[in-house]
C-alpha positions as CSV (number, residue, x, y, z in Angstrom):
1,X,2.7,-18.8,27.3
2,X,-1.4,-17.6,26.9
3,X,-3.3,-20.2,28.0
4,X,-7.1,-20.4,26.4
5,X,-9.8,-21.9,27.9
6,X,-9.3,-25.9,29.5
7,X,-5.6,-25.1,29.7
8,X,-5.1,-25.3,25.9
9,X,-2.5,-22.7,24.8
10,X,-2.0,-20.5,21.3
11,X,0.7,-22.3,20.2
12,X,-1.4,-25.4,20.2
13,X,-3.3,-23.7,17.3
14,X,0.0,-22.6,16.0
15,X,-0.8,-19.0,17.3
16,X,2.8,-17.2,18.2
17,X,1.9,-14.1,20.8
18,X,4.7,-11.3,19.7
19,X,4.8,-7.8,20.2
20,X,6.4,-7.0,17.2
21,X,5.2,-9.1,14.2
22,X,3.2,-8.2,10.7
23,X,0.2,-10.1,10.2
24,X,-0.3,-10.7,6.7
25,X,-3.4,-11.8,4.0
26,X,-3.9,-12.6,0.2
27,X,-6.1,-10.5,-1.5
28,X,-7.4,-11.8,-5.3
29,X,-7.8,-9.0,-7.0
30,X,-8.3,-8.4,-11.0
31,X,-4.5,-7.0,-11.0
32,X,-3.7,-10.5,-9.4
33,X,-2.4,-12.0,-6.1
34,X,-2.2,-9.0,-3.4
35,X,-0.4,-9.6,-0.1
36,X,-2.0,-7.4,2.8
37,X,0.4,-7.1,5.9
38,X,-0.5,-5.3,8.9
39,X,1.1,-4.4,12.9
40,X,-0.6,-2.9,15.7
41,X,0.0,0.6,14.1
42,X,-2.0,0.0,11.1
43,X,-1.9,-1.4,7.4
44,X,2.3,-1.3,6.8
45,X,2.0,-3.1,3.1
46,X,0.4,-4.1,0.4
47,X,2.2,-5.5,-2.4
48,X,1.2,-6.8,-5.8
49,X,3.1,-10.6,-6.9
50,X,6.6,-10.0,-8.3
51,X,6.5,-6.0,-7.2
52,X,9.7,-4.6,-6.4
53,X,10.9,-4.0,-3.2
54,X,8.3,-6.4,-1.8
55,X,7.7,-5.7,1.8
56,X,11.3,-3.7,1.5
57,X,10.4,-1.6,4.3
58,X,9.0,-4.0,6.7
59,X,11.4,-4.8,9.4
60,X,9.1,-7.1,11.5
61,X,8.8,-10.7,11.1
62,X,6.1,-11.4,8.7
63,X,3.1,-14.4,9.4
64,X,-0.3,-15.1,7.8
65,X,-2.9,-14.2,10.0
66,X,-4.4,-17.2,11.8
67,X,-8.0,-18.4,12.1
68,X,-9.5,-16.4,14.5
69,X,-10.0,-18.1,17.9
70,X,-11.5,-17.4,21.2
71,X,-9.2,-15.8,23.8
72,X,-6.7,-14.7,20.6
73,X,-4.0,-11.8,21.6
74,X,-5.7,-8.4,21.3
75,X,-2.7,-8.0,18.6
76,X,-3.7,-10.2,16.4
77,X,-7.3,-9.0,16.9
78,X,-6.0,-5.5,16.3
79,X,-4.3,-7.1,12.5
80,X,-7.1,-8.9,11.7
81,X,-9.6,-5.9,12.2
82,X,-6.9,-3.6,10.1
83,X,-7.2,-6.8,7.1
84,X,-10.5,-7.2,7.0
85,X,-11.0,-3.3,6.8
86,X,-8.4,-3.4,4.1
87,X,-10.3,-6.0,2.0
88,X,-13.5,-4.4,2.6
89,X,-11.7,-1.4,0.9
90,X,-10.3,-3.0,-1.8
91,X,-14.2,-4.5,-2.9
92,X,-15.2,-1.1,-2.7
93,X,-12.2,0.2,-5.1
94,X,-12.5,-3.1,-7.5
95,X,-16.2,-2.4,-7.8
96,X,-16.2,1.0,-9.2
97,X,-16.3,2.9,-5.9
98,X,-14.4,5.4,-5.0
99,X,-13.0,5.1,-1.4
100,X,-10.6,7.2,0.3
101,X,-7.0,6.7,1.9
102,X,-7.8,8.3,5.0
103,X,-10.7,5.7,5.1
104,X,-8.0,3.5,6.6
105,X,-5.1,3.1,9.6
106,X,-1.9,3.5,7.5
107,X,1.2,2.9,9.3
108,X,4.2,2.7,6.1
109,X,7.3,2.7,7.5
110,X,9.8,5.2,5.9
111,X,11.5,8.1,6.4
112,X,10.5,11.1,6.9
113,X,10.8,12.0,3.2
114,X,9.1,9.2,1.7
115,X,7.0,9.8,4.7
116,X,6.3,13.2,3.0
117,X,6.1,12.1,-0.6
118,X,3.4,9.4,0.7
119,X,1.1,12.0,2.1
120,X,0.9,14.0,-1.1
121,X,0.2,10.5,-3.0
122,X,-2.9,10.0,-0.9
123,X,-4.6,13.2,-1.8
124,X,-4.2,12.7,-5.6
125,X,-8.2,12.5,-6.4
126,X,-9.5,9.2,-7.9
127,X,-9.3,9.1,-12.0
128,X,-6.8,12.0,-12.1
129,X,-2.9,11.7,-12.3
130,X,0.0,13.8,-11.6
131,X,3.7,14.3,-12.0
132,X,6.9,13.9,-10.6
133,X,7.9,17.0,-11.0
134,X,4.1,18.1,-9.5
135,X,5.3,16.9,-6.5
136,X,8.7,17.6,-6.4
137,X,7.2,21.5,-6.4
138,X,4.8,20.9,-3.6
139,X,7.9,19.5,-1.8
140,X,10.0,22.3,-2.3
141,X,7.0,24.7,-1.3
142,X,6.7,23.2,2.2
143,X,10.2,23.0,2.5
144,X,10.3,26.7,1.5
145,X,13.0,26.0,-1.2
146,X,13.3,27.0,-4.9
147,X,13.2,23.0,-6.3
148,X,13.3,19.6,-5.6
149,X,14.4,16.7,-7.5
150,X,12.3,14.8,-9.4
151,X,14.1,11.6,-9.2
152,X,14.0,11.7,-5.5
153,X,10.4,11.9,-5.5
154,X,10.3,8.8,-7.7
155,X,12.6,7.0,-5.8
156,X,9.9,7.8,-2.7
157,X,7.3,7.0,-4.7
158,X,8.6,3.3,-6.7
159,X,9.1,2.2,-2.7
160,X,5.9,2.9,-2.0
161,X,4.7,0.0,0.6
162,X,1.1,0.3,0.3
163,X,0.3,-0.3,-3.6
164,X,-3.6,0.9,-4.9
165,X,-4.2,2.4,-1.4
166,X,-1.7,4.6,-1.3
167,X,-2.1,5.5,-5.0
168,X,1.1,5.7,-6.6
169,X,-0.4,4.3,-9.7
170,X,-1.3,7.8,-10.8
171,X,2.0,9.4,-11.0
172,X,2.9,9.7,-14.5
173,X,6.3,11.1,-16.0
174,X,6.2,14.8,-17.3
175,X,6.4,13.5,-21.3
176,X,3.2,11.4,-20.7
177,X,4.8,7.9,-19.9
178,X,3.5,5.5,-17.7
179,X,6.9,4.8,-16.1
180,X,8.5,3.8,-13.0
181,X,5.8,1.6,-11.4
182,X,7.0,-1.4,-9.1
183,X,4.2,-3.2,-9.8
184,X,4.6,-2.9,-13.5
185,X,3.5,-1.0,-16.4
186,X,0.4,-2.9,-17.6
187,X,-1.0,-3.1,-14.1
188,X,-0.8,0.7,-13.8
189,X,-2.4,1.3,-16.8
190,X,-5.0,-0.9,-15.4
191,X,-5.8,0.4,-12.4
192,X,-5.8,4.2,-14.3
193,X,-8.5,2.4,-17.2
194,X,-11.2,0.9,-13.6
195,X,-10.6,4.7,-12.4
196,X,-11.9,6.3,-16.0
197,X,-8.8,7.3,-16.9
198,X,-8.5,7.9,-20.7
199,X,-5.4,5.4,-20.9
200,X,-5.2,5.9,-24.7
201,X,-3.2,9.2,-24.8
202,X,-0.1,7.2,-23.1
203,X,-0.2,4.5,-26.1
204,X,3.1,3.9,-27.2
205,X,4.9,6.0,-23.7
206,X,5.1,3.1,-22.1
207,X,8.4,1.9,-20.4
208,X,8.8,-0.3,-17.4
């Protein structure tokens, strides 16, 4: 058991010392409620209220980050620096700014195709969007391969873990529609309207 100063422990403060836990924090945000979860690695999720496949890919158990004490585990020092650097980000991208992915520790947990598909997501530029079928043809270029599905891109890309960061938000379908985002339809078309996006040319594409 870690013992803090005057033989007071962690638990006392109802600190639990694990090696492998998530540390997690709300975020309020003007798409709502965002829960911020975080490991040793880096920033594992971020997940809008009532998204899909919330924390899916987390296989850690998952605890709100404590107040900070003297003497805390340098885990739980490591989460709460990865957090706070995560909020600090999201101000930036609430407020107009335009900061980066690779501003960040990322550590989403997936495979190494959705591990793939994630990468491209992050260098999709601010205010621009793509397609599934974009992707799905830089896939099949590194893979040195003639095509690549589409709908397994998307399935990569709805299970995104790390929402607005990792900007799955600006994947559109080839005919124009704002479709398959976990987080729902009006949020995405939010987030693309605070990037600049002219959002009026998918009126009427929309399907959830």
């Amino acid at each position: 058991m870690a013992q803090l100063c005057d033989g007071l422990s962690l638990e006392q403060f109802g600190i639990r010392e694990e090696k492998h836990m998530c540390y997690t924090a709300t975020y309020d945000s003007p798409v709502g409620m965002l829960t911020l979860a975080a490991d040793r690695k880096g920033l594992v999720g971020l997940w809008m209220e009532g998204q899909k496949y919330f924390a899916g890919t987390v296989k850690e158990p998952m605890v709100a980050l404590p107040e900070a004490v003297e003497g805390e585990p340098s885990g739980i020092s490591r989460c709460r620096e990865v957090l706070e650097a995560a909020e600090a980000w999201l101000d930036r991208y609430f407020a107009g700014k335009k900061p980066s992915p690779d501003e960040l520790p990322l550590a989403p947990q997936g495979n190494a195709f959705r591990q793939s598909v994630w990468s491209i997501l992050c260098v999709i530029p601010y205010g621009q969007v793509t397609t599934y079928g974009a992707i799905a043809r830089e896939i099949a270029r590194k893979r040195g391969v003639a095509r690549f599905s589409s709908q397994a891109v998307g399935g990569a890309v709805g299970h995104n873990p790390i929402s607005i960061i990792i900007p799955c938000h600006r994947v559109v379908g080839a005919n124009g529609r704002l479709t398959g985002y976990a987080g729902g339809i009006d949020r995405k078309r939010k987030l693309l309207a605070g990037e600049g996006v002219d959002v009026s040319r998918f009126a009427g594409k929309t399907r959830s």
